[in-house]
C-alpha positions, 0 to 999 in steps of 0.5 A: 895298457902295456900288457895288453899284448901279453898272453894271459890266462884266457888266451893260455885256457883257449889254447889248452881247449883248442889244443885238446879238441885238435888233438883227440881228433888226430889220435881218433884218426891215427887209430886208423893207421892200423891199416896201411892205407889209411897209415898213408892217409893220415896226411889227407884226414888230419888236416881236413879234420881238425880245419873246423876246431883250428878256424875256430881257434884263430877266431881267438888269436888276437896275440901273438905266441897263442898258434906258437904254443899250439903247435909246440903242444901237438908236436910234442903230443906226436912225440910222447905218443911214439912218431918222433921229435920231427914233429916236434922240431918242424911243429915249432918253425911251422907255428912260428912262420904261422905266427908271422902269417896270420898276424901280417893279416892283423888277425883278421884275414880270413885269407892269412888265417887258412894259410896260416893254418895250412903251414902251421899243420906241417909237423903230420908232414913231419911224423913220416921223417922216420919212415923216410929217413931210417924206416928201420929204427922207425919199425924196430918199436912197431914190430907188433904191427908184423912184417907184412904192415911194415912192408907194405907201409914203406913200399908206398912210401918211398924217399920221393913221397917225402915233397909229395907229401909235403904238397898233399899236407899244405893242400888239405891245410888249405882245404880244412882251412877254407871248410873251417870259415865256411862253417864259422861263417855260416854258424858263428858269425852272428855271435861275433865270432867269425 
């Protein structure tokens, strides 16, 4: 009975699933950033996107470390797929705190999990560090995407996008959160899920 707060393998396995399924739909949404709108955008769509997948995903966490993990994943996944180590660095405090949050709801709380996942989805925030921070390093290994793509990605984003983007992340977190148990309501509860 000691052990039964310990991760194992089947809790590693949904995270590796859950992980996965967030992460093709952060790329399938990245591809867009070829424009520089929708680079901008990305803030919006992600968070909404992956609500679904991570609400189902919390309806599996009943231990602490799983979101944790998650989130050391996806932004190391940021990382390797050239954004930068923020994601990383950010992704990590940002699973902790959501760690905090959902398990202070005892892993039950629908309220604790929308917030938990609005926080921990913080390291997108954290992909633009670069642009804010040194938009010329940033671009210096995006110069295929021409002058006119960088121009135009830095003029929408100036220094004081960087709370306002903060802002619009935590909101959409709370908007995907809340679509995510209105779908699992409707379709898993009845299998015990929701």
């Amino acid at each position: 009975m000691k052990n039964d707060n310990r991760l194992n393998a089947k809790d590693l396995i949904n995270v590796g699933i859950y992980t996965a399924i967030c992460a093709v739909i952060c790329c399938a949404v990245a591809m867009t950033g070829v424009i520089p709108i929708m680079m901008v955008l990305l803030i919006v769509f992600v968070p909404i996107l992956t609500g679904i997948p991570y609400m189902m995903f919390l309806t599996k966490v009943k231990k602490f470390g799983m979101i944790l993990i998650l989130n050391v994943l996806m932004g190391a996944l940021m990382w390797v797929t050239g954004m930068s180590y923020y994601a990383l660095i950010v992704g990590t405090l940002s699973g902790l705190i959501a760690e905090f949050i959902y398990r202070a709801g005892d892993y039950k709380s629908k309220k604790c999990g929308i917030i938990a996942y609005a926080v921990s989805g913080i390291y997108c925030w954290a992909n633009y560090f670069g642009i804010f921070f040194n938009a010329e390093a940033y671009f210096s290994t995006r110069q295929n995407f021409g002058q006119e793509y960088i121009d135009s990605v830095t003029s929408m984003l100036p220094m004081w996008m960087c709370p306002v983007l903060l802002v619009v992340d935590l909101v959409c977190g709370i908007i995907g959160g809340w679509i995510g148990t209105k779908v699992l309501r409707k379709h898993f509860e009845k299998a015990g899920i929701a």
